[in-house]
C-alpha positions as CSV (number, residue, x, y, z in Angstrom):
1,X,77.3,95.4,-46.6
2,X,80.9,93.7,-47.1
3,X,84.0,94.2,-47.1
4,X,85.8,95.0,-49.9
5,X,86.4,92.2,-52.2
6,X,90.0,93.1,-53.3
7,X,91.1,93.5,-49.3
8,X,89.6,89.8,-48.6
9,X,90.5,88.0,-51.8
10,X,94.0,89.5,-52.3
11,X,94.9,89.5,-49.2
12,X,95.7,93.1,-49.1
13,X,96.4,94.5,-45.2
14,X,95.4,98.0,-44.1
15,X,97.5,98.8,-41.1
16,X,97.0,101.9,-39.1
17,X,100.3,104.2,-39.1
18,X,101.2,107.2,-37.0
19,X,97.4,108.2,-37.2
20,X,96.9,107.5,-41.1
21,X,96.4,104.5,-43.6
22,X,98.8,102.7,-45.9
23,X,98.0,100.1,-48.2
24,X,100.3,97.4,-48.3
25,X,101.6,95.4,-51.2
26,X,100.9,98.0,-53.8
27,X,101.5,96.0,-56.5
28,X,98.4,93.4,-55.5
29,X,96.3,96.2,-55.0
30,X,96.7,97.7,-58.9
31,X,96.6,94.0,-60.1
32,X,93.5,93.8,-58.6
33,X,92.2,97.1,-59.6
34,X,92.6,96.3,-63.1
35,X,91.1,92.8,-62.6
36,X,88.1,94.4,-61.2
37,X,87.9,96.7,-64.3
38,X,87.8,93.9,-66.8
39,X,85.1,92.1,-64.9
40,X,82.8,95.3,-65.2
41,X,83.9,96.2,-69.0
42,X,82.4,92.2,-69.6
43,X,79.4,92.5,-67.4
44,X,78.8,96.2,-69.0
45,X,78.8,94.4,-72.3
46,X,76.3,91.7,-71.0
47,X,73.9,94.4,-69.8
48,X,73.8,96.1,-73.0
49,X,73.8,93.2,-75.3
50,X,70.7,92.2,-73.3
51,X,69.0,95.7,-73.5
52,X,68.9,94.8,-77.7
53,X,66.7,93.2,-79.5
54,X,67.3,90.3,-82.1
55,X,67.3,90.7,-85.6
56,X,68.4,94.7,-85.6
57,X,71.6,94.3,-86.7
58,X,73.3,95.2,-83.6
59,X,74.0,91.7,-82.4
60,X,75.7,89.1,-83.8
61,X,74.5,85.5,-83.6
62,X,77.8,84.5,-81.4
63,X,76.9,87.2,-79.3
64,X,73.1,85.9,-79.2
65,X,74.0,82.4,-78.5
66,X,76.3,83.5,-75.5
67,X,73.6,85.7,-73.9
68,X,71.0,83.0,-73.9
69,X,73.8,80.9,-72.6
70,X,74.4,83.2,-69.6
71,X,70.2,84.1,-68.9
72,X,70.4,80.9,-68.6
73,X,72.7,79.7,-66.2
74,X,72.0,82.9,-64.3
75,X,67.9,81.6,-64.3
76,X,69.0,78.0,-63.4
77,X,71.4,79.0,-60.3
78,X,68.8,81.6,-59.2
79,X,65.4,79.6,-59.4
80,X,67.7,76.7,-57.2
81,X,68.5,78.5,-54.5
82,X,65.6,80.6,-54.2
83,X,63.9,77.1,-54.0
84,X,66.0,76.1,-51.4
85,X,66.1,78.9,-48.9
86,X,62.0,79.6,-49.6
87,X,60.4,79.0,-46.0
88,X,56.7,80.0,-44.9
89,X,54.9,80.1,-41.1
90,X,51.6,80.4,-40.0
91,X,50.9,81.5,-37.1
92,X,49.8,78.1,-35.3
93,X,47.2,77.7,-31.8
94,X,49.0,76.5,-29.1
95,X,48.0,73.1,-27.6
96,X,45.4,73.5,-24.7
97,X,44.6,77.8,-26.3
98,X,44.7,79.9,-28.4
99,X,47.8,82.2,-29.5
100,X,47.5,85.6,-30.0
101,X,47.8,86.3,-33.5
102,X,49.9,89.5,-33.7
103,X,50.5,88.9,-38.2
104,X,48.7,86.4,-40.4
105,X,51.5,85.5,-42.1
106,X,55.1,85.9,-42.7
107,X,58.3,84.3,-45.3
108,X,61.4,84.5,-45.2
109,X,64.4,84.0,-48.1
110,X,68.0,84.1,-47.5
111,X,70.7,83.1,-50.7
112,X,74.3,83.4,-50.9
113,X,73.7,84.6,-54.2
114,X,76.8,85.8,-56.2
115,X,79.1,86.0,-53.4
116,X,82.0,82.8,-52.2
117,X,80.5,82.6,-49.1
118,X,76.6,82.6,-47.2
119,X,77.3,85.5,-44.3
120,X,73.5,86.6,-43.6
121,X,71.3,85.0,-40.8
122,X,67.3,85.3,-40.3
123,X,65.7,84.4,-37.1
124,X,61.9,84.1,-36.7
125,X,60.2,83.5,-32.9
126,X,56.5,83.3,-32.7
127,X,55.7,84.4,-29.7
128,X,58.8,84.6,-28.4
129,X,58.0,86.9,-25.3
130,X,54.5,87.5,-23.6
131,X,54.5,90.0,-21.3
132,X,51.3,91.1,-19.2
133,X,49.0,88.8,-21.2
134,X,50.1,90.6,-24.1
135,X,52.0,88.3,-26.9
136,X,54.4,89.5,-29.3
137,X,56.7,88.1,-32.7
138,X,60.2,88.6,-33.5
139,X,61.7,89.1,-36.5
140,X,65.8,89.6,-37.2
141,X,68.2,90.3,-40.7
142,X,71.7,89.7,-40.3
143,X,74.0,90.8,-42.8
144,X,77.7,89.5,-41.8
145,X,80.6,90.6,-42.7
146,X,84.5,89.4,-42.7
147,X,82.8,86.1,-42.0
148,X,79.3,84.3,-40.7
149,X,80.0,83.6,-37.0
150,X,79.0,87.2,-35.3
151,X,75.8,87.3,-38.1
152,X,74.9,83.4,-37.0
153,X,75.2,84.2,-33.1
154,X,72.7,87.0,-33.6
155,X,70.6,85.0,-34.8
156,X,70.4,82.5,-32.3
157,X,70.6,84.6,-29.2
158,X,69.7,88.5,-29.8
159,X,65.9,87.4,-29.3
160,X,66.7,85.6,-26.0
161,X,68.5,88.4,-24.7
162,X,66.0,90.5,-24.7
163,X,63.3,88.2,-23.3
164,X,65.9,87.6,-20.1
165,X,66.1,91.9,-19.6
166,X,62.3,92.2,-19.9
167,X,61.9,89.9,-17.6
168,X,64.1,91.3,-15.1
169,X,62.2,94.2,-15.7
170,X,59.6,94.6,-12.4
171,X,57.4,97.2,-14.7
172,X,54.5,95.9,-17.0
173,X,54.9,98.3,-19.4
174,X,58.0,97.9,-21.5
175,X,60.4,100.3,-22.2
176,X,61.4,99.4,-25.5
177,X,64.2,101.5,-26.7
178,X,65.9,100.7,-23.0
179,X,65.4,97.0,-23.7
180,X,66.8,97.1,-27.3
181,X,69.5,99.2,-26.6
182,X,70.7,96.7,-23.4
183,X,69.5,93.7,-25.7
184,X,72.2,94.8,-28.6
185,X,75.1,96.4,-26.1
186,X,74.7,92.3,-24.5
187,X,75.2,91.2,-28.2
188,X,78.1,92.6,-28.8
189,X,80.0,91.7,-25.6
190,X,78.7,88.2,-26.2
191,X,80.3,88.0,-29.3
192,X,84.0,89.8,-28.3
193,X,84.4,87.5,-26.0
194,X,85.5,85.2,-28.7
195,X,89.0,87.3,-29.0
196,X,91.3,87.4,-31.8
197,X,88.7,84.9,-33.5
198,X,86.0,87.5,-34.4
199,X,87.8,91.0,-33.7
200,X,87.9,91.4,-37.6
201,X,84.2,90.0,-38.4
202,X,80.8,91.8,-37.2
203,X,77.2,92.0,-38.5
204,X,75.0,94.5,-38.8
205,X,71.4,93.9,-37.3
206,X,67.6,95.3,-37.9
207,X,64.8,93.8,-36.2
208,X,61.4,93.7,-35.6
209,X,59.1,92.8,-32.7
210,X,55.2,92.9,-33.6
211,X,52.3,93.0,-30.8
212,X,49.0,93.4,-31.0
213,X,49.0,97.5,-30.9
214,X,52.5,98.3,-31.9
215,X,55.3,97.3,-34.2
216,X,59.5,98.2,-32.4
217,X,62.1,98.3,-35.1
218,X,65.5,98.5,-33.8
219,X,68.6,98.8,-36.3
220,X,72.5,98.6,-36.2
221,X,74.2,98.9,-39.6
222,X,72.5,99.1,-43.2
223,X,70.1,96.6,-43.4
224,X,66.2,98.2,-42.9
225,X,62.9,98.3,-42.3
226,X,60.2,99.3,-44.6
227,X,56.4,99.4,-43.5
228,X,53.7,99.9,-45.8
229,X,50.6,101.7,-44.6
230,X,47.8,102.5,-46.2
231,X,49.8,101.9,-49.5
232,X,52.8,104.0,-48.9
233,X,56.3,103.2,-48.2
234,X,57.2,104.0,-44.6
235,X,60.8,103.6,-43.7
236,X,61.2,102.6,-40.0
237,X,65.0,102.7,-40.3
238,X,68.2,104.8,-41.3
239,X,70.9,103.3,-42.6
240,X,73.5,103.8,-41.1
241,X,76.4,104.6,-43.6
242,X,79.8,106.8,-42.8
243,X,79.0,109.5,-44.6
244,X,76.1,110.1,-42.8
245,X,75.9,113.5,-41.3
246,X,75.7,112.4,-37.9
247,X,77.8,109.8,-38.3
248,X,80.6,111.4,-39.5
249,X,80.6,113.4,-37.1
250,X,80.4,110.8,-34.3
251,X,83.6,108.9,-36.1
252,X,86.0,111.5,-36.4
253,X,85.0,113.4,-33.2
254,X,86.2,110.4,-31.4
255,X,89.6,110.3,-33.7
256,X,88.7,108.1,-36.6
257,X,88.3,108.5,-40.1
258,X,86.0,108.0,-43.4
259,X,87.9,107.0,-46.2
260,X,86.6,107.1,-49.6
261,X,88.2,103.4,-50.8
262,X,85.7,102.3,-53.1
263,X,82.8,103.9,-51.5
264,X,82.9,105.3,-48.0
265,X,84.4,103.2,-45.4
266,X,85.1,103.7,-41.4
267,X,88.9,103.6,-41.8
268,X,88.8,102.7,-45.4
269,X,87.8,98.7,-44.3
270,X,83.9,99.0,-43.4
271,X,81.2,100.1,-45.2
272,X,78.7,100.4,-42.1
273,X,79.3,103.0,-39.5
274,X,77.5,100.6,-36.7
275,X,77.4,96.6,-36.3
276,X,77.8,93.9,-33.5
277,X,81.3,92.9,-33.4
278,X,84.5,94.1,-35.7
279,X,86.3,94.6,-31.6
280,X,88.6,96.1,-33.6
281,X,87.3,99.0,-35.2
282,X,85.5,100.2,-32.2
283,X,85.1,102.9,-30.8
284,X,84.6,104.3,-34.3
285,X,82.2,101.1,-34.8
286,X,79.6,101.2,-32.6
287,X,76.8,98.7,-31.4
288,X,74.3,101.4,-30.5
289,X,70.7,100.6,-32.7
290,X,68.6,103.2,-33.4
291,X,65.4,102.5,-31.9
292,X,61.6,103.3,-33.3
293,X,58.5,102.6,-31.4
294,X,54.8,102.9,-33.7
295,X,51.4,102.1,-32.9
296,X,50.0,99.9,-35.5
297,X,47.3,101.1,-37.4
298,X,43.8,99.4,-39.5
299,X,46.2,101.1,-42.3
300,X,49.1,98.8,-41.6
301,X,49.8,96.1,-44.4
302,X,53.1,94.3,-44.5
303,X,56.4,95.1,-43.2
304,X,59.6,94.5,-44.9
305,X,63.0,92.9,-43.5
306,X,65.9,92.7,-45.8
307,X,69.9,93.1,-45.8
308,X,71.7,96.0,-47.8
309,X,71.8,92.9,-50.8
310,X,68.1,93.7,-51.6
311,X,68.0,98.1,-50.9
312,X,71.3,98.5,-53.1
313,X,69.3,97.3,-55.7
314,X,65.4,97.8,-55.3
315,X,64.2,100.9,-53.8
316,X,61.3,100.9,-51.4
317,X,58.4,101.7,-53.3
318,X,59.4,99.1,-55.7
319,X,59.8,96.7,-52.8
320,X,56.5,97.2,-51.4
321,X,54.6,97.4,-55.2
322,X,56.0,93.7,-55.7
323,X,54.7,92.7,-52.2
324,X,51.3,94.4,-52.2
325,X,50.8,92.6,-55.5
326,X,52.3,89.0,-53.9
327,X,49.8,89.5,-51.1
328,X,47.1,90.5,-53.5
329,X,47.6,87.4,-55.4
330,X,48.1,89.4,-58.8
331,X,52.1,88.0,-58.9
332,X,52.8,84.4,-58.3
333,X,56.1,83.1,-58.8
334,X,57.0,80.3,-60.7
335,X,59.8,79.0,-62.8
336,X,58.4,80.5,-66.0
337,X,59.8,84.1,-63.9
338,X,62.7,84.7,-65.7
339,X,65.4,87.2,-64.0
340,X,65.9,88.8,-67.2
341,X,61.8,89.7,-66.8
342,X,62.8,91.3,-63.9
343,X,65.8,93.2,-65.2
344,X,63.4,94.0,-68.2
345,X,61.6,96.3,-65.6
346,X,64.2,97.9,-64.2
347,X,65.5,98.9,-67.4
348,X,62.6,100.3,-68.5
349,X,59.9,101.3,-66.3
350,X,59.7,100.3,-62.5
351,X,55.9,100.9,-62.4
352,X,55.2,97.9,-64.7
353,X,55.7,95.6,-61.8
354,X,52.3,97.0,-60.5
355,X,51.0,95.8,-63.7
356,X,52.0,92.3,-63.7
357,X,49.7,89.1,-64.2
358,X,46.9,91.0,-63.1
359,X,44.4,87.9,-61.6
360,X,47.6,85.6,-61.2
361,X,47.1,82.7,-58.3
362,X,44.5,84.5,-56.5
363,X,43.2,81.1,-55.4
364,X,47.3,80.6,-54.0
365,X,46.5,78.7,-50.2
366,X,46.6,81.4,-47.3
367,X,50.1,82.8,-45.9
368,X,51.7,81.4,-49.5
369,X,51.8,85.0,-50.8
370,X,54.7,86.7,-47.8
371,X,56.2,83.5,-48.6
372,X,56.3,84.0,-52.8
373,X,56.8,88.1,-52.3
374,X,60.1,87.0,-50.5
375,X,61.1,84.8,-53.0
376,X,60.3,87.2,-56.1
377,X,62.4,90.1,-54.0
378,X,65.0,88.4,-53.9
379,X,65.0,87.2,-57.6
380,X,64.6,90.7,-58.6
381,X,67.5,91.8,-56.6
382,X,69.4,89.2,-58.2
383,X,68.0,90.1,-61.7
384,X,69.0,93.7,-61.4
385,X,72.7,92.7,-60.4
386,X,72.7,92.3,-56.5
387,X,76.4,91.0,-55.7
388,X,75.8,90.4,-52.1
389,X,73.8,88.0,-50.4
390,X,70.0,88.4,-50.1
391,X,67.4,88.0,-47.3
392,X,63.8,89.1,-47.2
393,X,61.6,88.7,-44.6
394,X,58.2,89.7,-45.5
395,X,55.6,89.8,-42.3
396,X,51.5,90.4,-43.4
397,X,49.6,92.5,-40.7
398,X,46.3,92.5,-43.2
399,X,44.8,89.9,-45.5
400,X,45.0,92.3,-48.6
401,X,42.7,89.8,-50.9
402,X,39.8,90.6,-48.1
403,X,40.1,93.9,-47.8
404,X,40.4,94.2,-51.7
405,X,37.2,91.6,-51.9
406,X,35.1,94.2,-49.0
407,X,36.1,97.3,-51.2
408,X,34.7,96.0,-54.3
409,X,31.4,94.6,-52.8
410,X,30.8,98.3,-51.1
């Protein structure tokens, strides 16, 4: 989720007059407009030079040698930064005890990928609350936008404030959609207190806390949460676009509009109907996450974190086939996995990713497959033309490889 490219690199203003929307500097704008058309008549041609094979006559060896040229560079700039952003976790016993160990295993990715400028933010807390003598995990995915301050401050404090208003909390029992909702409208006065210096920047948010017998998943904006149980993609989150039914609604009840400017945008600017921050688009912007409260199951397997980057690109099953088989050890990256191998299946069939390198690093160390799904997600959303920024946070509820090993011995 981003603003749109022409409005930030041009420099094009959208100022709000007598109840409507003009677009200044007119001129810019069609400049632009046919800028943007000759980057996606080249990248068309790319795409379908790359869906031929060699040797048919329908390429000619210039064409050849450029293609290779650009796999390549494409392959070198992706394997580096996946490299760099790659992190893994086990969970670790605390000195003097025992923690209570609430997922085996989680990794997170997070690459600028083909945009100017890193905006996304992970946080990861092991632990980060215990609450009568039950421990619990949090996971966040912050997908800035206008900038990376709002998207970085989430990550540094949304997990904090909602440790300080469960603890002011004299009940044992949480109420977690009360605490999330108070957690995120604390967020967002946080981060407007900054003024004039982040009115125009947000961030959406979806995060995840993970105890013992449930899993909360609270989310502002269009990044989401997918679960899979029992082998089956469960969504835990709506995104929350403007032309959502509901939202729509909301927006113009309360005298705003959705503009269809390249896609559908709360007053032709922003792509997400809710987000921490953009002061200025609010009250048509709202802070408000929708909140989701499920009691984990023997069925649960993974859970997936990822910003709008990774779902405009790779739907859920797919997301979850390439995990299961991470986890399973039948997939393990390395640099022989090209991006255009990746492309290759969503060109052609998305269910031969199930089928991949059957038997592949099954003897990978323990917790290294959350780690290498996140970092073969985000290559694939790279691969299949992701222009945002990427980050995947893959959590593992259940050792897959064991439960795979107990089935066949039964």
């Amino acid at each position: 989720m981003s603003y749109d490219d022409g409005c930030r690199r041009g420099g094009i203003l959208l100022g709000l007059k007598n109840g409507g929307i003009e677009l200044e500097n007119g001129h810019e704008a069609k400049k632009l407009q046919k800028s943007f058309r000759r980057k996606r008549m080249e990248l068309r041609r790319v795409r379908s030079l790359s869906r031929e094979k060699s040797g048919n006559g329908l390429i000619s060896s210039e064409d050849e040698v450029v293609l290779k040229k650009k796999r390549s560079e494409v392959q070198k700039v992706t394997t580096g930064l996946i490299e760099k952003a790659l992190v893994v976790q086990l969970p670790k016993n605390e000195v003097g005890g025992s923690r209570e160990v609430t997922c085996l295993s989680h990794g997170t990715v997070s690459v600028i990928g083909r945009r100017r400028e890193m905006e996304d933010a992970v946080a990861v807390e092991l632990g980060f609350l215990k609450k009568g003598g039950k421990s619990y995990d949090f996971f966040g995915v912050y997908d800035g936008h206008g900038g990376w301050r709002v998207a970085h401050a989430c990550g540094e404090m949304l997990h904090k404030l909602l440790v300080n208003i469960v603890e002011e909390e004299s009940s044992e029992e949480i109420e977690w959609e009360k605490v999330m909702v108070a957690g995120f409208e604390k967020m967002d006065e946080e981060v407007n207190k900054n003024g004039a210096s982040v009115a125009t920047t947000g961030s959406t948010a979806v995060v995840a806390v993970v105890g013992e017998k449930e899993i909360v998943v609270a989310n502002c904006g269009d990044s989401r949460a997918v679960l899979s149980r029992g082998g089956v993609a469960v969504q835990l989150s709506d995104d929350h676009k403007p032309d959502r039914a509901d939202e729509l609604g909301r927006i113009e009840a309360c005298g705003g509009k959705v503009i269809n400017w390249n896609g559908h945008r709360v007053l032709g600017v922003l792509a997400t109907s809710r987000s921490i921050g953009d002061y200025y688009l609010k009250p048509f912007v709202i802070a408000k996450p929708e909140v989701r409260v499920m009691s984990r199951s023997n069925a649960d397997e993974f859970l997936i974190l990822a910003s709008d980057g990774l779902w405009d690109v790779v739907s859920n099953d797919v997301a979850c086939q390439v995990v299961r088989k991470c986890l399973e050890g039948h997939i393990k990256r390395s640099n022989t996995l090209h991006v255009s191998m990746l492309q290759d299946h969503h060109h052609h069939r998305d269910s031969s990713i199930s089928k991949s390198g059957a038997g592949a690093g099954a003897g990978a160390g323990a917790g290294a497959g959350a780690a290498q799904a996140a970092a073969v997600l985000a290559e694939l959303a790279m691969g299949r033309g992701s222009r945002d920024n990427i980050s995947v946070t893959v959590v593992e509820l259940k050792s897959l490889v064991s439960a795979r090993s107990e089935h066949s011995l039964s």
